[in-house]
C-alpha positions in Angstrom: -14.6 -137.4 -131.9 -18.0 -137.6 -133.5 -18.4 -141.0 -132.4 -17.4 -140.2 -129.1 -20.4 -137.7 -129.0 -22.7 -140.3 -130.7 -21.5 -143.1 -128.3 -22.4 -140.6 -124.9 -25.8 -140.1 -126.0 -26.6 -143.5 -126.4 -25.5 -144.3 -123.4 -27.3 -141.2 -121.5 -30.5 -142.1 -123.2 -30.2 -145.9 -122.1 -29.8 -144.4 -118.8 -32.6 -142.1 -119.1 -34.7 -144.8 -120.3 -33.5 -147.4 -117.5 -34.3 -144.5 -114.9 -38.1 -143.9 -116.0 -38.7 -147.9 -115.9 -37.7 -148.0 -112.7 -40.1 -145.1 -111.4 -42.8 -146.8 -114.1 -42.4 -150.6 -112.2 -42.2 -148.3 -108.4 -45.1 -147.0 -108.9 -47.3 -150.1 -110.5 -45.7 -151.8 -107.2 -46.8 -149.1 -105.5 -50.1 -149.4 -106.5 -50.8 -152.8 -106.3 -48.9 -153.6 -103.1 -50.1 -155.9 -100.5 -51.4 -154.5 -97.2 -49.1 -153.0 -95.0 -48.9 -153.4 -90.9 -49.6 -150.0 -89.8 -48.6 -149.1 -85.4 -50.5 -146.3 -83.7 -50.0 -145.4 -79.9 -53.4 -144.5 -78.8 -53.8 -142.6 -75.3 -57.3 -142.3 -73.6 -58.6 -140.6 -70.9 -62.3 -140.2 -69.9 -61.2 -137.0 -67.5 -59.2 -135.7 -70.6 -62.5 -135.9 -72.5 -61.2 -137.8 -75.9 -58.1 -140.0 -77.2 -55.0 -138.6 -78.5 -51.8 -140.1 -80.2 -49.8 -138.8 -76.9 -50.8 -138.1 -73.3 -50.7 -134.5 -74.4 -52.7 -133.8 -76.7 -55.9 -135.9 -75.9 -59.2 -134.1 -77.6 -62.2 -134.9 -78.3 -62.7 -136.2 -81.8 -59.4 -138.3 -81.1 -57.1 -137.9 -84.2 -58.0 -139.7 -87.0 -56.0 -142.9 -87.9 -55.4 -143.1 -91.6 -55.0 -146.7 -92.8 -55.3 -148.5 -96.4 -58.2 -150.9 -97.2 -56.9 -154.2 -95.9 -54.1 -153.1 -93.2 -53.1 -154.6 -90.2 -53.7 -152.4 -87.5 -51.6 -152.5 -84.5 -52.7 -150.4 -81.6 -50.8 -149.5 -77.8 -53.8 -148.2 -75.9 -52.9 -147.1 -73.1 -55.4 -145.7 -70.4 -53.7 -142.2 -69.3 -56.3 -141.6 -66.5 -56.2 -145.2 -64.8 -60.1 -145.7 -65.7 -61.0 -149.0 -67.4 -61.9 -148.4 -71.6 -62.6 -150.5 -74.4 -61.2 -149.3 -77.5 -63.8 -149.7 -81.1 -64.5 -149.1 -84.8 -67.8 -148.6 -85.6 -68.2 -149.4 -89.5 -71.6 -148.7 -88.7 -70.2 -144.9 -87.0 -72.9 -146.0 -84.1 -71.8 -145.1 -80.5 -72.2 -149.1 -79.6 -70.0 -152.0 -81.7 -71.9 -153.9 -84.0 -71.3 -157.5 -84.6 -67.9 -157.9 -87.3 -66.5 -154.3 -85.9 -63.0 -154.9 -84.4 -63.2 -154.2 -80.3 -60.3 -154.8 -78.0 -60.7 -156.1 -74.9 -60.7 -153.8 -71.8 -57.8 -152.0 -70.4 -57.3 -150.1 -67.8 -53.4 -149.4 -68.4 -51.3 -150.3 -71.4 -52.9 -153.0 -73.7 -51.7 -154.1 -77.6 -54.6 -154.8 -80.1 -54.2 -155.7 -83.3 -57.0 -156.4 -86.3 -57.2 -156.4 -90.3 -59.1 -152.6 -91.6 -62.0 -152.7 -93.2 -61.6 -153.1 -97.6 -64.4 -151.1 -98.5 -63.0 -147.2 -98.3 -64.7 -144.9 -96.2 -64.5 -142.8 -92.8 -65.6 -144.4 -89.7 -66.1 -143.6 -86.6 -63.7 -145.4 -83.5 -65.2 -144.8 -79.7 -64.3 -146.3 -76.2 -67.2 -148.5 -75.5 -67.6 -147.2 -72.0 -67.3 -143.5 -72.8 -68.5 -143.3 -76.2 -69.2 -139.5 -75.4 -66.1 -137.4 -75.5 -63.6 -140.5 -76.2 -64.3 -140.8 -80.0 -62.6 -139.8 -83.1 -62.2 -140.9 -86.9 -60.9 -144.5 -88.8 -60.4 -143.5 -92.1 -59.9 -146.4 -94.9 -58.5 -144.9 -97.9 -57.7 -146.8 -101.3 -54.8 -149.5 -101.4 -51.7 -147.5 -102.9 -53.4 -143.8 -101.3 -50.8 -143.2 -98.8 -47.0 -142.8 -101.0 -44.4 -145.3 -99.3 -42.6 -145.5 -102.3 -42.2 -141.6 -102.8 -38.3 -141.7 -101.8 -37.7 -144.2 -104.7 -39.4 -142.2 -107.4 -37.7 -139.0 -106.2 -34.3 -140.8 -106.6 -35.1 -141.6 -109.6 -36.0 -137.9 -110.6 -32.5 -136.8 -108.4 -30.6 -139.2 -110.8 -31.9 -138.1 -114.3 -31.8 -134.5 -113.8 -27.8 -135.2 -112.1 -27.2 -136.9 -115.6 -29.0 -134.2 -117.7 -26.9 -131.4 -115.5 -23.5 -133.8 -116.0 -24.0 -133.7 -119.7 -24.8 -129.9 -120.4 -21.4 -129.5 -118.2 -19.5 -131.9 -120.3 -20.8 -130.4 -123.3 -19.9 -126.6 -122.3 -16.4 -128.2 -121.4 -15.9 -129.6 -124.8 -17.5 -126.3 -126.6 
């Protein structure tokens, strides 16, 4: 019976152990992932006064769009009053683009737009080019690994230790 006992808790540990080198390897994965593609619907509206991520809830700053150094950015803007803008972020966080800052081209209803973030971390500013003044709001570039994708996985792997530790006690009290 004894070894039994002995042979259980070898076999818990090894699963302990196996469990916490899988949340150790998530979360160097995590950290040192490759950039991620990263979709935003953007709505703006010059009569609105400002940009918002639906056609309710346009103000002026815009929300701010929270991407990782490197990302792909892929945008919908879509014009909600009908007026022609130009959607831009200012890396500079001047009203006007300067040369390198990604711009799309103008759009007067729906238009996709896609371009690569910024690597250097930091909060910039994004405007229409036409109605820099109310239709701006913030592009924030945070640190590779800053926003938790993996966060599920390492939860799991929490869930299933403390299932194992719970399993045990019970099997224990059963056997007491």
């Amino acid at each position: 019976m004894k070894s039994v006992k002995n042979m259980n808790m070898k076999w818990f540990f090894a699963a302990v152990l196996a469990v916490l080198l899988v949340a150790a390897v998530t979360t160097q994965i995590h950290n040192a992932k490759a950039a991620t593609t990263r979709n935003f619907t953007l709505y703006g509206s010059f009569t609105q006064g400002g940009w918002g991520f639906t056609a309710t809830n346009i103000t002026s700053p815009g929300p701010t769009i929270v991407v990782e150094q490197g990302d792909t950015v892929n945008l919908t803007l879509i014009s909600s009053d009908g007026i022609t803008h130009r959607f831009f972020v200012s890396y500079t966080n001047a009203s006007s683009p300067s040369s390198g800052d990604p711009q799309s081209g103008d759009f007067s209803s729906t238009a996709n737009y896609s371009f690569n973030a910024s690597n250097t971390v930091g909060t910039y500013k994004y405007y229409c080019y036409f109605h820099p003044n109310p239709m701006w709001g913030y592009f924030q570039v945070v640190q590779t690994g800053a926003i938790p994708e993996f966060q599920p996985l390492i939860t799991l792997s929490l869930l299933v230790v403390s299932t194992m530790v719970a399993a045990l006690a019970y099997k224990r009290k059963r056997q007491a």
